[in-house]
C-alpha positions as CSV (number, residue, x, y, z in Angstrom):
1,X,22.8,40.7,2.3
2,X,23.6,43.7,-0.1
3,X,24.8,41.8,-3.3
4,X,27.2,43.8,-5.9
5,X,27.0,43.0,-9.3
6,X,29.4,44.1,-12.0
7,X,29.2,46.7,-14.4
8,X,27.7,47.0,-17.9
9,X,29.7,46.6,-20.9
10,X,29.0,46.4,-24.2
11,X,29.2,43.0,-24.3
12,X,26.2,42.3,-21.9
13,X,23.4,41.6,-24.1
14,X,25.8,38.8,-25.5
15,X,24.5,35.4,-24.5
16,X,27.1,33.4,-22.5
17,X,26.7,30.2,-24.2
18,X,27.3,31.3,-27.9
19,X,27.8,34.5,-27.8
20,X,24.9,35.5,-30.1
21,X,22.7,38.2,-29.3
22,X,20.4,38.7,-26.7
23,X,16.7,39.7,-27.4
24,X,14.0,41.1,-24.6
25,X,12.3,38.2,-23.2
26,X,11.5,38.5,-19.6
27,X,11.8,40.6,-16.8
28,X,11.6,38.8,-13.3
29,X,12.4,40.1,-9.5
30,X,14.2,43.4,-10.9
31,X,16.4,41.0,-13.5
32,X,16.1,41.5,-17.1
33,X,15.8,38.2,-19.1
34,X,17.1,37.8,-22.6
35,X,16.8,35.2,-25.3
36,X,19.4,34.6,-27.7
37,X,18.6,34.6,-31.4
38,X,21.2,32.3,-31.9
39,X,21.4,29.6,-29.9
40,X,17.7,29.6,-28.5
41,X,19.1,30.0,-24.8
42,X,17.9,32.6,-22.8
43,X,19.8,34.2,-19.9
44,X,20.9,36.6,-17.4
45,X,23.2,39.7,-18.2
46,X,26.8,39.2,-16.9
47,X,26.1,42.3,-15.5
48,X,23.5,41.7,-13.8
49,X,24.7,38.3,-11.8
50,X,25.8,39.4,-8.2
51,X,30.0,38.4,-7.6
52,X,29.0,36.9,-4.9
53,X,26.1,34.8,-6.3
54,X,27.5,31.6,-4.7
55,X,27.7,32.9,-1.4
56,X,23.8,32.0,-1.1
57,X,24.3,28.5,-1.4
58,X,24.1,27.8,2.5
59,X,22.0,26.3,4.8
60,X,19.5,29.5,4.9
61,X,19.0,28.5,0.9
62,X,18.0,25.3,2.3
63,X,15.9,26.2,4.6
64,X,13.7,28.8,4.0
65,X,15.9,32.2,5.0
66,X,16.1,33.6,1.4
67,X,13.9,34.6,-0.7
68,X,14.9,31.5,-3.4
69,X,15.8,28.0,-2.9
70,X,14.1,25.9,-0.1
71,X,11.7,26.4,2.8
72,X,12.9,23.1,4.1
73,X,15.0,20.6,1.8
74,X,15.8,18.3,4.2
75,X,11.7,18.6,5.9
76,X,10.9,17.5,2.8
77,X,13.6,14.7,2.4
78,X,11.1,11.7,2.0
79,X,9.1,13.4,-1.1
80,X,12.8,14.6,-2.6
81,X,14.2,10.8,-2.0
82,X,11.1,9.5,-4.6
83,X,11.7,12.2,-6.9
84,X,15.5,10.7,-7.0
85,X,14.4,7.2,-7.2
86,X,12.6,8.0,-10.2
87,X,15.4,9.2,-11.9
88,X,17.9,6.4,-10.8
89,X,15.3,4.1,-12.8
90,X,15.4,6.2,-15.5
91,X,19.1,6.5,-15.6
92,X,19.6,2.5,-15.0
93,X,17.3,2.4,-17.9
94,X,20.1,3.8,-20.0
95,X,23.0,2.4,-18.4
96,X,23.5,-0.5,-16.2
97,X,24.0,0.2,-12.2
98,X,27.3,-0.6,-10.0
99,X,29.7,1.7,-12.1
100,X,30.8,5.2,-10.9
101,X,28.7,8.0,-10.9
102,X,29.1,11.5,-9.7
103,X,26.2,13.5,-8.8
104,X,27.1,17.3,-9.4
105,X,25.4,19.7,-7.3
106,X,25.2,17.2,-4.5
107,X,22.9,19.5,-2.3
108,X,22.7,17.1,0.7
109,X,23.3,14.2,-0.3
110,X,20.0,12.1,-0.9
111,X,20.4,11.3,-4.5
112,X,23.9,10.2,-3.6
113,X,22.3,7.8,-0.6
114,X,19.9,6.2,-3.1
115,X,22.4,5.6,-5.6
116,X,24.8,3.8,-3.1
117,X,22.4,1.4,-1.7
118,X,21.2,1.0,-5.6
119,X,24.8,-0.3,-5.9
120,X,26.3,2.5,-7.6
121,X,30.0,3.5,-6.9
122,X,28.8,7.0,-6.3
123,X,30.6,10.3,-5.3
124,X,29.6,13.8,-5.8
125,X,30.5,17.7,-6.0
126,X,28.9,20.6,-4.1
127,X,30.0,24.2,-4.0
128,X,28.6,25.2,-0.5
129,X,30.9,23.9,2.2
130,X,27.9,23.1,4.9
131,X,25.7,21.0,2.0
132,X,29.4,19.5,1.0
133,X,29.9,17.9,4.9
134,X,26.0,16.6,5.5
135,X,26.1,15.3,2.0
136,X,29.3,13.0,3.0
137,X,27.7,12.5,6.6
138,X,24.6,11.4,4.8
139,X,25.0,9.9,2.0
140,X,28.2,7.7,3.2
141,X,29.6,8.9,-0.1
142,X,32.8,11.1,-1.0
143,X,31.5,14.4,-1.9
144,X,34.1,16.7,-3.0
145,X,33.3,20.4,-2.1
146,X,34.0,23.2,-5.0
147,X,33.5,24.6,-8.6
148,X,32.6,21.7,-10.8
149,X,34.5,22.9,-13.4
150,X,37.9,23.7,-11.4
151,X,37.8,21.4,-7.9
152,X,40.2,18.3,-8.8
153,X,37.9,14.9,-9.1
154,X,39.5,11.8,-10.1
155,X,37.7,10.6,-13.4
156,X,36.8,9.1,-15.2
157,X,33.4,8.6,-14.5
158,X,30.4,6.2,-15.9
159,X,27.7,8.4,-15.1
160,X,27.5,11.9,-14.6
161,X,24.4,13.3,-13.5
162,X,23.3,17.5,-12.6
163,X,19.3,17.7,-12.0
164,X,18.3,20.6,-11.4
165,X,21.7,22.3,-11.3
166,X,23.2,23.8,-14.9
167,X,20.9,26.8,-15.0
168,X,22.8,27.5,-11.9
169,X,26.2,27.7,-13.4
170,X,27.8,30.6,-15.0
171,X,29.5,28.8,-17.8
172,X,27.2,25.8,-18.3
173,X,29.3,25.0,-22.1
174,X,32.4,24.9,-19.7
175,X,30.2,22.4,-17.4
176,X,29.3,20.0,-20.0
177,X,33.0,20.4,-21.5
178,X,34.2,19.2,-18.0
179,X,32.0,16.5,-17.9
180,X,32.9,14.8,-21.5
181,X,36.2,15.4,-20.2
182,X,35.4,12.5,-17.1
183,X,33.0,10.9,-18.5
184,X,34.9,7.2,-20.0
185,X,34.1,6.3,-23.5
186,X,30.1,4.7,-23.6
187,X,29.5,7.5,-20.4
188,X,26.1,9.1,-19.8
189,X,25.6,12.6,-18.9
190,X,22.0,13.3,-17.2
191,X,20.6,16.6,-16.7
192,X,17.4,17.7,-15.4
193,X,16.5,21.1,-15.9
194,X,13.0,23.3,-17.5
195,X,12.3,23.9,-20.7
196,X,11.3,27.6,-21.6
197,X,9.4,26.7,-25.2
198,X,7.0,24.6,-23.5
199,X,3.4,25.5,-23.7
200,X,3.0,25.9,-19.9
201,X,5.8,28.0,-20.0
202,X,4.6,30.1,-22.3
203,X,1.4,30.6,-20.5
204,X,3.0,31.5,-17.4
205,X,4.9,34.2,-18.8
206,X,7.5,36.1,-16.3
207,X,5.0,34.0,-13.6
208,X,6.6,31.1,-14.5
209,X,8.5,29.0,-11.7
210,X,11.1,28.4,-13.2
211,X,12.3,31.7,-14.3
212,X,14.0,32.3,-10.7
213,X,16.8,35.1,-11.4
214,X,19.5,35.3,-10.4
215,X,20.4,32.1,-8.8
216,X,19.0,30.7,-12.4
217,X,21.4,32.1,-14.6
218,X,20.4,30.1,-17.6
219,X,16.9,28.6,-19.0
220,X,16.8,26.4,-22.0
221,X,14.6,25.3,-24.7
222,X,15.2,21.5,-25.6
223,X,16.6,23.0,-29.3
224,X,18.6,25.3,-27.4
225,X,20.2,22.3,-24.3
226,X,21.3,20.3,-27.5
227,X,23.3,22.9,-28.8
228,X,24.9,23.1,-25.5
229,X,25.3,19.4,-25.4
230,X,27.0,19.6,-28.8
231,X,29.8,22.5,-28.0
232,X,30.6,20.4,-25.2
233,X,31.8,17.4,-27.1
234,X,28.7,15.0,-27.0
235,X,28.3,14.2,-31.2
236,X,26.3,10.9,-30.3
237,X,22.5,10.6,-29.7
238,X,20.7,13.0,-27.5
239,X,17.4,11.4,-25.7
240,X,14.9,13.3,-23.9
241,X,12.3,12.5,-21.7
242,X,9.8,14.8,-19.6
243,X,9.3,12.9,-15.9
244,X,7.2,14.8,-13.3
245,X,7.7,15.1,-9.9
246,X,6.2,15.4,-6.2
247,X,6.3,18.7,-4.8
248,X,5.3,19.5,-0.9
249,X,3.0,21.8,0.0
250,X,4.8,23.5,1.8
251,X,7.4,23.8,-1.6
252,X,4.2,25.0,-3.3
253,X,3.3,27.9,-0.7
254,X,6.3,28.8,-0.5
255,X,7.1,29.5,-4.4
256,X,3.9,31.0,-4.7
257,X,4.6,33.4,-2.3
258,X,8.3,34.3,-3.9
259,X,6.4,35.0,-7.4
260,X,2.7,36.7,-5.8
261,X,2.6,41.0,-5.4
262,X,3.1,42.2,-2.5
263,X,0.1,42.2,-0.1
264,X,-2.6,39.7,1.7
265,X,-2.3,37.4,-1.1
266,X,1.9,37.0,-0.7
267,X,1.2,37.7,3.1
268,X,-1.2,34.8,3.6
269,X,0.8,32.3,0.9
270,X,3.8,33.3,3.0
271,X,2.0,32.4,6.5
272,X,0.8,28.9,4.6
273,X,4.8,28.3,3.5
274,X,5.9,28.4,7.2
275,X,3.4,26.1,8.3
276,X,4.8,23.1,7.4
277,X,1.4,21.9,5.6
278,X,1.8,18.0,5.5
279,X,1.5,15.9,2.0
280,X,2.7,16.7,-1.7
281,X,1.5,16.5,-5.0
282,X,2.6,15.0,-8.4
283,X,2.9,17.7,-10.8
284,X,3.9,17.2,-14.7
285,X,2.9,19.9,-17.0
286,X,5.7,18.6,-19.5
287,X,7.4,21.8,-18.9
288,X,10.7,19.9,-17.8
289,X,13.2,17.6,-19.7
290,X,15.4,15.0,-18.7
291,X,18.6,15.0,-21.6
292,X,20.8,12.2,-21.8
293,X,23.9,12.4,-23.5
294,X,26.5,9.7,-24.7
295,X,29.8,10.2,-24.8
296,X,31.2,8.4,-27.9
């Protein structure tokens, strides 16, 4: 799929979420990265993001036909479901179960299911329309399909949660606005996302994982997330905690592969991501953050 992107303006090196300005940082798949001397952030040039970014968000993102995303989300559904669990605790931790939630960037549904028969009153958001259906069939769970910040939800909300989701959006400051907006007074807002100031991050370099232009638009430092938090209205206490996760083999392959030169090194990682190698790992190299934020 050819994807268009829009052209430069003067503006471009001007980060998104403050409008400070943007600094060379890294260059991954083709996409310039830059880091904002301002606000810590560092992102992708308007420019640069294809008009039709969202248009990848179907099942082939899922499962293996791009380049990004998945080599099988739903293949690797019982290893996803423990990584969820995890984060329900931690998020029961904070706030106690059986009051609404919505889970933003539903994906197919399995954090929804877990929440439900955890007791929660859950419903969710997800912008492709194929994810949207299996997420309701799923799930058993309302799952409203659109933009976050535009598609009508009826608030408010005890908990909103996005893992793994706001480096995705193109106005995450608009994101978190919208999600004060629903959030009742006492709320929780739970995001999941990497953290670019990390020592493993820094190691990595442009070979770092995370750094996955141009479906990740945005990549934050934990300095830099708070700073978000605060322009979107949350002026209470900001936690953070850095959970790992399990990863499949498979997963592993098959982002190895994405980042690897081209040759019998991609070639053979590529073959290894297709054979649907069984177990998973538990990975933590502190290099992601779970932020909590109250609404007050």
């Amino acid at each position: 799929m050819v994807r268009t992107t829009s052209p430069a303006s003067p503006d471009d090196d001007r980060c998104g979420l403050c409008g400070g300005t943007g600094r060379p940082f890294r260059t991954k798949y083709g996409y310039r990265i830059l880091r904002c001397a301002s606000c810590d952030n560092a992102f992708v040039p308007r420019s640069a993001v294809p008009a039709d970014l969202e248009s990848i968000y179907g099942k082939g993102y899922f499962e293996g036909a791009e380049e990004t995303g998945y080599p099988g989300y739903l293949a690797d559904s019982k290893i996803i479901t423990r990584n969820f669990r995890d984060r329900l605790r931690a998020i029961e931790a904070l706030h106690p179960p059986g009051k609404r939630l919505l889970d933003v960037g539903a994906a197919y549904g399995l954090f929804l299911k877990e929440a439900r028969e955890a007791g929660w009153d859950a419903s969710g958001v997800e912008i492709a329309p194929d994810c949207a259906l299996e997420a309701a069939k799923i799930s058993g769970a309302p799952v409203a399909c659109g933009d976050f910040v535009t598609v009508p939800l009826e608030g408010p909300y005890d908990v909103i949660v996005m893992l793994d989701v706001i480096e995705h959006f193109r106005d995450p400051v608009a994101v978190v606005r919208r999600a004060h907006e629903l959030l009742s007074p006492g709320g929780l807002l739970v995001i999941d996302t990497g953290d670019l100031d990390t020592p493993w991050a820094k190691l990595l370099g442009d070979r770092w994982y995370f750094l996955d232009p141009p479906q990740h638009l945005f990549y934050f430092s934990e300095r830099g997330l708070r700073t978000v938090l605060r322009k979107g209205g949350f002026s209470g206490e900001i936690r953070r905690t850095r959970p790992g996760r399990r990863v499949s083999l498979t997963n592993i392959s098959f982002k190895l592969a994405a980042g690897a030169p081209k040759g019998p090194l991609r070639t053979g990682l590529g073959r290894l991501a297709k054979a649907n190698l069984p177990g998973a790992v538990y990975l933590n190299f502190g290099d992601g953050m779970l932020m909590s934020a109250r609404k007050t």
